[in-house]
C-alpha positions as CSV (number, residue, x, y, z in Angstrom):
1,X,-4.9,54.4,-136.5
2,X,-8.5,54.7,-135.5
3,X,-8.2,55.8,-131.6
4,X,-11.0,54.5,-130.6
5,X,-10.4,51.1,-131.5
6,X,-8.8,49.3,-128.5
7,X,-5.1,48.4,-129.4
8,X,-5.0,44.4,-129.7
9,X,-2.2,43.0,-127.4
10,X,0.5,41.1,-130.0
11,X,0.3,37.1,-129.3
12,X,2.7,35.0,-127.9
13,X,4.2,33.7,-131.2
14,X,4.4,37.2,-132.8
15,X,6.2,38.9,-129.5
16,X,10.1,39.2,-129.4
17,X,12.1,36.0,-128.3
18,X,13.4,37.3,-124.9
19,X,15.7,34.7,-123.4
20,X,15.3,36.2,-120.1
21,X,11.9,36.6,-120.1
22,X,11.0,32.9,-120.4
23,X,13.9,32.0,-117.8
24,X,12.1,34.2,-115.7
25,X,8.9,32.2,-116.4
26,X,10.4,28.7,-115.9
27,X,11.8,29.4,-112.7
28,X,8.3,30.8,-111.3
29,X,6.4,28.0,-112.5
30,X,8.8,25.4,-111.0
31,X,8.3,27.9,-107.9
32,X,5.1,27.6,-107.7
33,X,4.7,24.1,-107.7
34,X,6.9,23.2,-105.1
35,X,5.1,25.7,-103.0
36,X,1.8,23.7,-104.0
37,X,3.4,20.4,-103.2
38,X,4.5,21.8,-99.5
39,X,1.4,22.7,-99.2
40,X,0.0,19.0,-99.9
41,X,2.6,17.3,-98.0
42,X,1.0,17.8,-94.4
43,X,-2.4,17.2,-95.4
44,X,-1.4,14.1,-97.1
45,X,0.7,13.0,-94.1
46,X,-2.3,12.9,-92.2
47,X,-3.7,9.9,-93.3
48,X,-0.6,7.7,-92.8
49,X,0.5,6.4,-88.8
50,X,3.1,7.9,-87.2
51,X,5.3,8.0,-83.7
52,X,3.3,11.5,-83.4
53,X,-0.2,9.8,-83.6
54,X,0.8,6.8,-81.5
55,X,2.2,8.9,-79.1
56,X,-1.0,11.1,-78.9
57,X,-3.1,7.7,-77.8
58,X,-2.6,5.1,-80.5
59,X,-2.2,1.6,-78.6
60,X,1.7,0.2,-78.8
61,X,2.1,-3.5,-78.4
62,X,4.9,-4.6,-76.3
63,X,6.7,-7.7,-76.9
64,X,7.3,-9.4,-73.6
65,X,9.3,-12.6,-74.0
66,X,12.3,-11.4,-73.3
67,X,11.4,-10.1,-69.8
68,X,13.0,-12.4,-67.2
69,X,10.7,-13.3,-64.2
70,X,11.6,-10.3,-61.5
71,X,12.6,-8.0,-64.6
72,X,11.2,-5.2,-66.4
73,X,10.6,-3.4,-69.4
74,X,9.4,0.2,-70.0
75,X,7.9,1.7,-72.7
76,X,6.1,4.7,-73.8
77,X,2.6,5.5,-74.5
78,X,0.8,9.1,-74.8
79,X,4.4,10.4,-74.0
80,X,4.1,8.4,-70.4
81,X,6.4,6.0,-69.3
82,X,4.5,2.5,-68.6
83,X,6.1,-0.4,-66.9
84,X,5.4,-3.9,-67.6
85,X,6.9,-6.4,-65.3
86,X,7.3,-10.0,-64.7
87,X,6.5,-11.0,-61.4
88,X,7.7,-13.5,-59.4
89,X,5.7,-16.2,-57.1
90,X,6.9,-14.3,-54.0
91,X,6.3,-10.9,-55.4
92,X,2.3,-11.9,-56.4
93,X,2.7,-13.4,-52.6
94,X,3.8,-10.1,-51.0
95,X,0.4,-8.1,-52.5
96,X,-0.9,-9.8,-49.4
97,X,-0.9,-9.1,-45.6
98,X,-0.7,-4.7,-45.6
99,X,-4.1,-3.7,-46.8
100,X,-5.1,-1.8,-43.6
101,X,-1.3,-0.5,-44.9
102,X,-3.3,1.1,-47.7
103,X,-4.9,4.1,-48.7
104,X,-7.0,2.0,-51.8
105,X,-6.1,-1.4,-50.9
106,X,-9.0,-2.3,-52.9
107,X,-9.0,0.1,-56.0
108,X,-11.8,1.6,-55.7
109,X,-10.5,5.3,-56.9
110,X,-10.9,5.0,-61.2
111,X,-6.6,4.6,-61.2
112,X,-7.1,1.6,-63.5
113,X,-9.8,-0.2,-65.7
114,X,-12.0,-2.6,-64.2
115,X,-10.4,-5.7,-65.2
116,X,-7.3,-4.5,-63.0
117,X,-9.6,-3.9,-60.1
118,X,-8.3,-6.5,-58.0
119,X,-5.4,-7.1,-55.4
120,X,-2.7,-7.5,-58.0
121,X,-4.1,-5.1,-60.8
122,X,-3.6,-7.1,-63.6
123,X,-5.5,-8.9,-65.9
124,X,-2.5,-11.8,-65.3
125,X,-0.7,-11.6,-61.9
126,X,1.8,-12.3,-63.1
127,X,2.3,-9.5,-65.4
128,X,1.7,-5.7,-63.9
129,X,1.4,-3.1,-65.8
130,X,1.2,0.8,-64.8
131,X,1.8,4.4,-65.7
132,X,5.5,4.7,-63.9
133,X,4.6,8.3,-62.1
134,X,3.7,9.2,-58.8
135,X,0.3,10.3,-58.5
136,X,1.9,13.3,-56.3
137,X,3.7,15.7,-59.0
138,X,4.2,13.1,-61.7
139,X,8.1,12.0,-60.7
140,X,9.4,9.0,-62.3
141,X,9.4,6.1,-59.0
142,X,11.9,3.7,-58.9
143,X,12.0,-0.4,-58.2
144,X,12.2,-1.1,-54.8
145,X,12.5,-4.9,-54.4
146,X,12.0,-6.5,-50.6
147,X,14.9,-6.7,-48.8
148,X,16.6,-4.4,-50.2
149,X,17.9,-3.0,-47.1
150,X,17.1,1.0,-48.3
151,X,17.1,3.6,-45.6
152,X,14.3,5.3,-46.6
153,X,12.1,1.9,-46.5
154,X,10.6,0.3,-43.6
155,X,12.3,-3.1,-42.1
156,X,9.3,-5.1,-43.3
157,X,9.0,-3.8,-46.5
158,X,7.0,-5.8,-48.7
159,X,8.5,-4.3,-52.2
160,X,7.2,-1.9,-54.3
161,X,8.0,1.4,-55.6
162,X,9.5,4.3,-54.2
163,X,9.6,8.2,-55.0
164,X,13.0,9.7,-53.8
165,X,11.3,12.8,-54.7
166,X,8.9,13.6,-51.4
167,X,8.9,10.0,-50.3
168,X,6.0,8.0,-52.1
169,X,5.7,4.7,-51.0
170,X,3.6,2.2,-53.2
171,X,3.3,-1.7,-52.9
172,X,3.9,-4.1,-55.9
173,X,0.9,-3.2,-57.2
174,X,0.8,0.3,-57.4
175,X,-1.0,1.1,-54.3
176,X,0.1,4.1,-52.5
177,X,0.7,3.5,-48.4
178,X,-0.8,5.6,-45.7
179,X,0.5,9.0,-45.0
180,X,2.6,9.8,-48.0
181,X,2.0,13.0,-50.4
182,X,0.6,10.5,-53.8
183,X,-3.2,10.8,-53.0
184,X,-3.9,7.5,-54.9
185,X,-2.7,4.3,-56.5
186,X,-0.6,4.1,-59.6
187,X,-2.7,4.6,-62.7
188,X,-3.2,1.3,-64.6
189,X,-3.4,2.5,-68.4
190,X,-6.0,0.0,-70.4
191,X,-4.1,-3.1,-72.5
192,X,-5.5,-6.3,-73.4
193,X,-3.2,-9.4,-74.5
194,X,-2.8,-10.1,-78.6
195,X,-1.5,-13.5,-77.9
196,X,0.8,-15.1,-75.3
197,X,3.4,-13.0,-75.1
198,X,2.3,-10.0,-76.3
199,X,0.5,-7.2,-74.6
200,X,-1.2,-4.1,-76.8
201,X,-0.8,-1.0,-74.5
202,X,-3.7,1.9,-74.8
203,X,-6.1,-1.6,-76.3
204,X,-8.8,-2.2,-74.4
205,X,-9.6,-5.6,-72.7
206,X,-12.8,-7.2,-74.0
């Protein structure tokens, strides 16, 4: 043999059947694509909705039919509880009479959009819907209704909201009273209705 004539590497017909060899082969082959389809997965996922990308903004659209006049549903929206309740005829009537009360008894801090600056921040009155933390340190307030005879409430107590937490006070609409730690109103997230009984929360109003 000449040996400077490079050595031609046999073919893959002409080498030696090697059982092993070609396991060996299979399995890295099957390897490697499941590695390449992992790889795909996320990127594909993307594209498609999910709870993640609703909960990072996309709107949610609450069904509200089944909320009883005085009651309440919560649901969540950028990872924020928002409350939508009915209200009552006396409840829209008891946003009235406390405004000097009031720290923003007219709205005029940007807490809500302006189609909710007004004395019951709603775009119905008879539906409110907020962001249920306190402005303070973001704790979770709880219903107060009027007369409900609570310690930590005044005797004329218009109902509202209540922060056990420092003591938050805030009327029926999410204003904050006088001399408590929240600094301003409840914020009033933007939703628009998609029919009668149906509100699309993180949807603009036209």
């Amino acid at each position: 043999m000449n040996p400077s004539l490079p050595v031609a590497c046999p073919s893959i017909d002409t080498a030696p059947h090697d059982p092993e060899k070609r396991l060996w082969l299979i399995a890295t082959g099957v390897a490697g694509g499941v590695a390449a389809l992992t790889t795909a997965v996320p990127f594909v996922s993307t594209f498609a909705p999910s709870e993640r990308a609703r909960a990072a903004g996309g709107p949610v659209e609450v069904d509200i039919s089944d909320i009883p006049p005085g009651g309440s549903k919560t649901v969540e929206w950028r990872g924020k509880p928002v409350w939508v309740v009915r209200r009552t005829p006396e409840m829209i009537a008891a946003l009235q009479g406390h405004d000097d009360q009031l720290v923003d008894p007219q709205s005029a801090q940007a807490q809500q959009p302006d189609y909710a600056r007004n004395p019951a921040r709603a775009v119905k009155p008879e539906v409110f819907v907020a962001i249920g933390l306190c402005t303070h340190l973001g704790c979770s307030p709880s219903n107060a209704p009027q007369g409900g005879n609570s310690p930590s409430l005044p005797a004329d107590w218009p109902g509202g909201f209540f922060c056990p937490c420092h003591g938050s006070t805030f009327d029926g609409a999410g204003r904050v009273f006088k001399n408590k730690p929240a600094p301003t109103n409840l914020e009033i997230p933007p939703h628009r209705y998609a029919g009668d009984t149906r509100i699309l929360i993180g949807g603009d109003a036209a």
